[in-house]
DSSP file (Angstrom, degrees, kcal/mol; ACC not computed):
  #  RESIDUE AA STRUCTURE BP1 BP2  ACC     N-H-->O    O-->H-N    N-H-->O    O-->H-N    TCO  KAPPA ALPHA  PHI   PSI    X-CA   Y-CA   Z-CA
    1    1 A X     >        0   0    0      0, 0.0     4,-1.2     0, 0.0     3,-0.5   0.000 360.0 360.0 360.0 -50.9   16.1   35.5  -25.3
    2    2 A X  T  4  +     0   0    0      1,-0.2     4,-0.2     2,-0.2     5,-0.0   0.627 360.0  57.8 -77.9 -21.3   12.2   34.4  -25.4
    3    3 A X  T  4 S+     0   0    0      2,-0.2    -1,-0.2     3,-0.1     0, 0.0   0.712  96.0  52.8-102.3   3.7   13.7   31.3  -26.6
    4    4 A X  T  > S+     0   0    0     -3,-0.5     4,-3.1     1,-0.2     5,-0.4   0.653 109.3  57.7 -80.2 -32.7   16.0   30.5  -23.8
    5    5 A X  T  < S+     0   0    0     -4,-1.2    -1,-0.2     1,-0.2    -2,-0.2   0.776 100.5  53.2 -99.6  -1.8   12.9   30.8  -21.7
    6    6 A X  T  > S+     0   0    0     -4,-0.2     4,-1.5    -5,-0.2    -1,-0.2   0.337 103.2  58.8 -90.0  -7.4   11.1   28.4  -23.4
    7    7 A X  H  > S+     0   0    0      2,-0.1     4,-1.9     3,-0.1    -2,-0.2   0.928 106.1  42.7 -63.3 -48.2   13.5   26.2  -23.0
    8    8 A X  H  X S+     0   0    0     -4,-3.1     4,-2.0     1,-0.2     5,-0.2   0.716 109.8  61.9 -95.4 -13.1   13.6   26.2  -19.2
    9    9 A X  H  > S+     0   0    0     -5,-0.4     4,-3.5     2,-0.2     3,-0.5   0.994 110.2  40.4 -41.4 -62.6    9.7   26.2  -19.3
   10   10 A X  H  X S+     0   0    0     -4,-1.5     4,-4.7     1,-0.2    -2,-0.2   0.823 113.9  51.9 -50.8 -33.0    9.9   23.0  -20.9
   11   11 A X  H  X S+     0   0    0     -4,-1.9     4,-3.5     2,-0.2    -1,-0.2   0.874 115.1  50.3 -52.2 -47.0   13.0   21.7  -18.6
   12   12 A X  H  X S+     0   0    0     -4,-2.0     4,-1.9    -3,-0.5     5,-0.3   0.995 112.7  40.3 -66.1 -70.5   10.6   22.8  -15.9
   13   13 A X  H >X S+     0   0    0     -4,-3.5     3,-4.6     2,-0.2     4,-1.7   0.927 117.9  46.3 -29.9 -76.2    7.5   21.0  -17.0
   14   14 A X  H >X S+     0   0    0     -4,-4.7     4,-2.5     1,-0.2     3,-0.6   0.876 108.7  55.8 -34.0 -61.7    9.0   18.1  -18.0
   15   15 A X  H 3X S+     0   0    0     -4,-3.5     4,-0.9     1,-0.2    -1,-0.2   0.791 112.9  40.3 -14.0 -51.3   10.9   18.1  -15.0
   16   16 A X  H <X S+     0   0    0     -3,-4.6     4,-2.0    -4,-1.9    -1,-0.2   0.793 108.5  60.8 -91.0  -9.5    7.7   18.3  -12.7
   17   17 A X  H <X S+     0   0    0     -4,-1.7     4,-3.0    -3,-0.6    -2,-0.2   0.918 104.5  50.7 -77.5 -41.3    5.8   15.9  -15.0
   18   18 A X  H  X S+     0   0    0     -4,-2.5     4,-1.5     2,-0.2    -1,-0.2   0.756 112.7  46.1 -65.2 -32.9    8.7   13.0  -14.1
   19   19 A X  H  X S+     0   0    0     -4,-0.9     4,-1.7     2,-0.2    -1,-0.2   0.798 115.0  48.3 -99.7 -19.0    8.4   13.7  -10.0
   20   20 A X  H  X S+     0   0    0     -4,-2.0     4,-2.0     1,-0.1    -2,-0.2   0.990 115.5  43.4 -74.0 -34.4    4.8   13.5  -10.4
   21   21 A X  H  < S+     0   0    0     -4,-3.0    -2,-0.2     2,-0.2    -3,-0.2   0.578 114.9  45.5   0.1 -61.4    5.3   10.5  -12.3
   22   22 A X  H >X S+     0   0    0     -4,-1.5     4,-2.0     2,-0.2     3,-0.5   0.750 116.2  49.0-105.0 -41.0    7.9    9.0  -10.1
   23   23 A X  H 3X S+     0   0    0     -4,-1.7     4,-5.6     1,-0.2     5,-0.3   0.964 116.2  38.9 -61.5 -48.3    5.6    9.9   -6.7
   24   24 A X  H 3< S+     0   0    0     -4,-2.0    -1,-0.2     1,-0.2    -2,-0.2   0.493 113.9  57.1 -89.3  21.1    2.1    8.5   -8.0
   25   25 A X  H <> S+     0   0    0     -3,-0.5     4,-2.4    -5,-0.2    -1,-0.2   0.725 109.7  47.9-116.2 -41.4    4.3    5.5   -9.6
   26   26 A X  H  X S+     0   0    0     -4,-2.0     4,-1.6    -3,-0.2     5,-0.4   0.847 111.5  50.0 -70.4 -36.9    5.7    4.9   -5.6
   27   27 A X  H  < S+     0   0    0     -4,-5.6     4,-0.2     1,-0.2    -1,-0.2   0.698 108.5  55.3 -95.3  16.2    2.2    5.0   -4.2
   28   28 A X  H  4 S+     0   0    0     -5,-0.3     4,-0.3     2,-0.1    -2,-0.2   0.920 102.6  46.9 -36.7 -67.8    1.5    2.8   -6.6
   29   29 A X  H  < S+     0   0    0     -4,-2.4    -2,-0.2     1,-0.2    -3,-0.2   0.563 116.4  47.5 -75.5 -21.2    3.9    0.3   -5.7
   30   30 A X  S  X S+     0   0    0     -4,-1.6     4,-1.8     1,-0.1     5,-0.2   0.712 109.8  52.1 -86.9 -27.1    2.8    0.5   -1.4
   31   31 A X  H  > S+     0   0    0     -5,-0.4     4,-1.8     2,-0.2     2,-0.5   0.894 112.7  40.6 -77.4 -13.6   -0.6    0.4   -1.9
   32   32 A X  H >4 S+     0   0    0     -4,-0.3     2,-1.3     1,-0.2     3,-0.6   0.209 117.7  51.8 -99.6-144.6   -0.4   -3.1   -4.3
   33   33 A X  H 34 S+     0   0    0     -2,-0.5     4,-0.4     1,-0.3    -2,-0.2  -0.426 114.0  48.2 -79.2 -17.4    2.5   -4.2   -1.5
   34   34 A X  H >X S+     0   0    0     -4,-1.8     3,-3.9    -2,-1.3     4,-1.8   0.958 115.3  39.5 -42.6 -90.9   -0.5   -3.3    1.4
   35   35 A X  H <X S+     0   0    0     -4,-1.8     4,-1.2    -3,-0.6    -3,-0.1   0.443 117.9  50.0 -80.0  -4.9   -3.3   -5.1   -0.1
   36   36 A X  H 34 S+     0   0    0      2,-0.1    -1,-0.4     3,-0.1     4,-0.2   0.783 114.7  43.3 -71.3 -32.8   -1.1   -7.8   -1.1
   37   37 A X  H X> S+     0   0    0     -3,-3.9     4,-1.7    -4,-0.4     3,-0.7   0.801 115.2  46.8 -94.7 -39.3    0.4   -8.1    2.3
   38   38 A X  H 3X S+     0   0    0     -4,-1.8     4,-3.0     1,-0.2     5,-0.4   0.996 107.5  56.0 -81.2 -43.1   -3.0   -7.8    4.4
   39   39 A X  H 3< S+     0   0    0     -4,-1.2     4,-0.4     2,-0.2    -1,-0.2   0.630 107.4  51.1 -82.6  11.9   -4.8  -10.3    2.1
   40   40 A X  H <> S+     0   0    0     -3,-0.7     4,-0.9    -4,-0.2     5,-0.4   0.944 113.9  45.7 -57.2 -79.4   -1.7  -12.7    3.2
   41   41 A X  H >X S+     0   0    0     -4,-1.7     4,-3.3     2,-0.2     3,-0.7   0.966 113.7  48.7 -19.8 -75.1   -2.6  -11.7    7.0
   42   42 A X  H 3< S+     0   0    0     -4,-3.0    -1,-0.2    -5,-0.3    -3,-0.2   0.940 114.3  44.6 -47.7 -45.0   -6.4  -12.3    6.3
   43   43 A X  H 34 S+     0   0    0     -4,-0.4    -1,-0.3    -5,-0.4    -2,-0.2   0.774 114.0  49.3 -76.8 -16.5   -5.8  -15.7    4.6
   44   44 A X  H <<        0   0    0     -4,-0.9    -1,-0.2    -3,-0.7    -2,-0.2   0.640 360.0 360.0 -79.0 -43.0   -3.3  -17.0    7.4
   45   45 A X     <        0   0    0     -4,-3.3    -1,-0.2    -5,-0.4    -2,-0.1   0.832 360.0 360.0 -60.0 360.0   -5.6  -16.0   10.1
């Protein structure tokens, strides 16, 4: 029993460790595609 429920702890951690993962890994990827894109805009103006 106590080990079935360390199971789904870990399922769980892991789990939340992969969507935090996967979130700070998407505002990664907009904040370099911002500052990439506005210092296109600045040099074109």
């Amino acid at each position: 029993m106590l080990n079935a429920i360390g199971d789904l702890f870990g399922v769980a951690i892991l789990a939340t460790f992969k969507v935090i993962m996967g979130l700070s890994f998407v505002t990664l990827i907009s904040w370099l595609a911002n500052s990439y894109w506005a210092e296109i805009i600045e040099f074109s103006i």
